[in-house]
C-alpha positions in Angstrom: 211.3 29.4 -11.8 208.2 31.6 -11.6 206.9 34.1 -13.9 206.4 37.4 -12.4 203.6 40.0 -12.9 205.6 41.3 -15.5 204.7 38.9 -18.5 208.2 38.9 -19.8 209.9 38.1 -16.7 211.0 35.2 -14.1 212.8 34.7 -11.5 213.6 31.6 -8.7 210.1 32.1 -6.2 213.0 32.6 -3.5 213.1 36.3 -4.5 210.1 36.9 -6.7 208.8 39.1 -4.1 211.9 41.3 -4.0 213.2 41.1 -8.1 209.5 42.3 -9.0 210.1 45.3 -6.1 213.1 46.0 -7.6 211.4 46.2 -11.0 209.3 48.3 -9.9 211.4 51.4 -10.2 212.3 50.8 -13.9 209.4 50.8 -15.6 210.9 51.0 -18.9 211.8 47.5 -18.1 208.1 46.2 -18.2 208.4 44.7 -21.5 212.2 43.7 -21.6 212.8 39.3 -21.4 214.6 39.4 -17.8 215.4 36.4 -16.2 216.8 36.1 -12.5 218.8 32.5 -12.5 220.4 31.3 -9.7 224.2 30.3 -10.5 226.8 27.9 -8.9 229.8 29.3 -10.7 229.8 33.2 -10.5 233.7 33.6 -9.7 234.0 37.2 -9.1 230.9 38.7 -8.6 227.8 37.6 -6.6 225.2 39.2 -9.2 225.9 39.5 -12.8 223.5 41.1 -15.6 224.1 40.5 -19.1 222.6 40.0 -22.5 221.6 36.9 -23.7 224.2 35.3 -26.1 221.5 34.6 -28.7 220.0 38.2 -29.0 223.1 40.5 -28.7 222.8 41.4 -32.1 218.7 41.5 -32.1 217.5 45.3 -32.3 217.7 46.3 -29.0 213.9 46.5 -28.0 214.2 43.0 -29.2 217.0 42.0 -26.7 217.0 39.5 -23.7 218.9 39.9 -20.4 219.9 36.9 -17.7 220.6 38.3 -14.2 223.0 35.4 -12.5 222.7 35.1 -9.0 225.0 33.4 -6.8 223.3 31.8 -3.7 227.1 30.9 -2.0 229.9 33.8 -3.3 233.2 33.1 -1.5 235.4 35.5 -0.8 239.0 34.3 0.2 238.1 31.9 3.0 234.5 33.2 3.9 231.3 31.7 2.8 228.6 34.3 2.0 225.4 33.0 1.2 222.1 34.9 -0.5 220.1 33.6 2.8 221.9 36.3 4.5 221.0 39.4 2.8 218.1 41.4 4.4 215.2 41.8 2.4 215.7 45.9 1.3 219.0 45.0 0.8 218.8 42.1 -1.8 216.2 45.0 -3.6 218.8 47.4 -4.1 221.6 44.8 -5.2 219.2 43.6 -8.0 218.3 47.4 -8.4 222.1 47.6 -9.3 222.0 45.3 -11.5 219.0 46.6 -13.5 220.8 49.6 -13.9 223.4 47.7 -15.5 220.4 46.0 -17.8 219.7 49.9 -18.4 223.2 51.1 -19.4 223.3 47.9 -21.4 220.0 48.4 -23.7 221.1 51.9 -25.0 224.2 49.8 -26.5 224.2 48.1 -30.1 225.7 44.7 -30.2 229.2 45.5 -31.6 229.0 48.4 -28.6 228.4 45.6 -26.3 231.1 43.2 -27.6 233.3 46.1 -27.2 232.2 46.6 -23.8 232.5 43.4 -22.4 236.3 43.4 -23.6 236.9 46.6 -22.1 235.4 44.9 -18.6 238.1 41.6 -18.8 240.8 44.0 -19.5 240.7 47.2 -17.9 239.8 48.5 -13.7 239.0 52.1 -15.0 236.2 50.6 -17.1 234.9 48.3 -14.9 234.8 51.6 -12.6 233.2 53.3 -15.0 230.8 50.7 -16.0 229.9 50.1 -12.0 229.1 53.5 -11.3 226.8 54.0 -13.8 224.7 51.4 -12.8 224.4 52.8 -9.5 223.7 56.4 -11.0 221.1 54.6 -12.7 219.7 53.0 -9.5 219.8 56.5 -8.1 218.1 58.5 -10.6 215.1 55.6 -11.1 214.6 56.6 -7.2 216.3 53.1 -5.6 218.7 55.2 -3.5 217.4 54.5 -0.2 218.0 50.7 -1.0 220.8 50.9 -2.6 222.3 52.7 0.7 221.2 49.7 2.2 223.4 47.3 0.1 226.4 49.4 0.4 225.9 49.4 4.0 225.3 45.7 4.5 228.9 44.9 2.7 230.7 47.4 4.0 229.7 46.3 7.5 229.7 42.8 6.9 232.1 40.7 9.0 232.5 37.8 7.2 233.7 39.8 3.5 237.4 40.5 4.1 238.9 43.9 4.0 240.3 43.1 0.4 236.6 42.9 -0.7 235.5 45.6 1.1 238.0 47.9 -0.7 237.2 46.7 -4.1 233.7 47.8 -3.4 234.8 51.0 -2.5 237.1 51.4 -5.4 235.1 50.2 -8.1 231.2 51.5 -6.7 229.8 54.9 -5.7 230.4 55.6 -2.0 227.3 56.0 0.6 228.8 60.0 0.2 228.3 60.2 -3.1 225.0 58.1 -3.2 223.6 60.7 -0.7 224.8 63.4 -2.9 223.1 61.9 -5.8 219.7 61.6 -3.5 220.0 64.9 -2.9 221.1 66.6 -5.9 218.3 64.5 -8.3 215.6 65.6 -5.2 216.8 69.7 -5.1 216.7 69.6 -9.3 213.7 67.0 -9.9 215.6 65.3 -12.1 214.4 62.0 -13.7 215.5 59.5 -16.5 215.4 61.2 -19.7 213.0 61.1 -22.5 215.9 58.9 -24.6 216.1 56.5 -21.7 212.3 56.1 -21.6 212.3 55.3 -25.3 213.9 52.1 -27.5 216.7 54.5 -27.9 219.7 54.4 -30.9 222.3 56.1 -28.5 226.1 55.1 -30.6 227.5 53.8 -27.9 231.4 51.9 -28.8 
C-alpha cells in the first residue's frame, strides 16, 4: 500500500497511477482519508465505496472512506480479473465510485445507516443510489471515462448477459451519459457551491 500525492490517501501501487487520475477530477476530495484496498470477498460487486465503520458517526469533514476492490469478481461461471480492465477504463470505474464517496459525505451517519438498509433491501434504491454516482462522475467532468467503463462491460464476452442487464438496469446508459456530457457542456454546469463545501445537506 502506497500513499498517494494526496496526503490522506492510499492505494495498492498496482493502480496508484490510475486511483490518483481518478482523483483528480474531485478535488473536493483532496483532504478526505480514502483508501483503495484490494478485497478477496466482494460477492456482488467488483468495486465497493463505503465509510469506515469507525467514523460513520464522526462529523462528516471528519469521515473516512475504504474503496474495496476485487482483483477476481466472478460472475456465474466466468472469471474476471482487474488485470483485464484497460487503463481509462479502471479510471472511470473508480471515478464511479468516488461519486458514490461524494453522494455519501453530504449524508449524516443515521442518513447513512438508513441508506445502507435501503441498498440490502430495495432495487429502486440501489437504482437510485447507482445513478447518482455516475451523475456525479459526469458533472466532475469523468464522462469520457466513464463511457469507457460502460463500454468495456457491456462489450465484454466473458460477463454473461444476466450481468450485462443488471448494469443496464441499475446504471445510467452510454445514451443518457452522452446526454449528461452534453447537457452539463451546452449549460456550463459544475458541482455546486454546497458540494464544494463540508456541507449539512439532511439527507434520511
Amino acid at each position: 500500500m502506497l500513499f498517494m500525492r494526496y496526503s490522506n490517501i492510499k492505494a495498492p501501487e498496482s493502480i496508484l497511477k490510475e486511483a490518483e487520475k481518478a482523483l483528480s477530477f474531485y478535488p473536493l476530495l483532496k483532504e478526505t482519508h480514502i483508501e483503495f484496498r484490494f478485497h478477496n470477498t466482494l460477492r456482488k460487486n467488483f468495486m465497493q465505496a463505503q465509510p469506515t465503520y469507525s467514523s460513520i458517526f464522526k462529523y462528516r469533514s471528519n469521515r473516512s472512506y475504504i474503496i474495496l476492490i476485487s482483483k477476481r469478481f466472478q460472475v456465474e461461471n466466468e472469471i474476471f480479473t482487474i488485470d483485464e480492465i484497460p487503463s481509462d477504463v479502471l479510471i472511470g470505474w473508480l471515478g464511479h465510485e468516488l461519486g458514490h464517496v461524494m453522494d455519501y459525505r453530504a449524508r449524516s451517519g443515521v442518513g447513512m445507516i438508513f441508506f445502507g438498509l435501503k441498498y440490502l433491501c430495495s432495487h429502486a434504491h440501489i437504482q437510485e443510489a447507482e445513478r447518482a454516482a455516475d451523475d456525479y462522475a459526469v458533472r466532475h467532468g469523468m464522462g469520457a471515462y466513464l463511457l469507457k467503463t460502460k463500454n468495456f462491460i457491456l462489450n465484454h464476452t466473458s460477463l454473461s448477459e444476466k450481468y450485462k442487464r443488471h448494469m443496464r438496469k441499475f446504471y445510467l446508459s452510454t445514451e443518457e451519459i452522452l446526454g449528461l456530457i452534453n447537457r452539463y457542456a451546452e449549460t456550463s454546469e459544475k458541482p455546486t457551491d454546497a458540494e464544494l463545501e463540508d456541507i449539512n445537506l439532511p439527507h434520511s
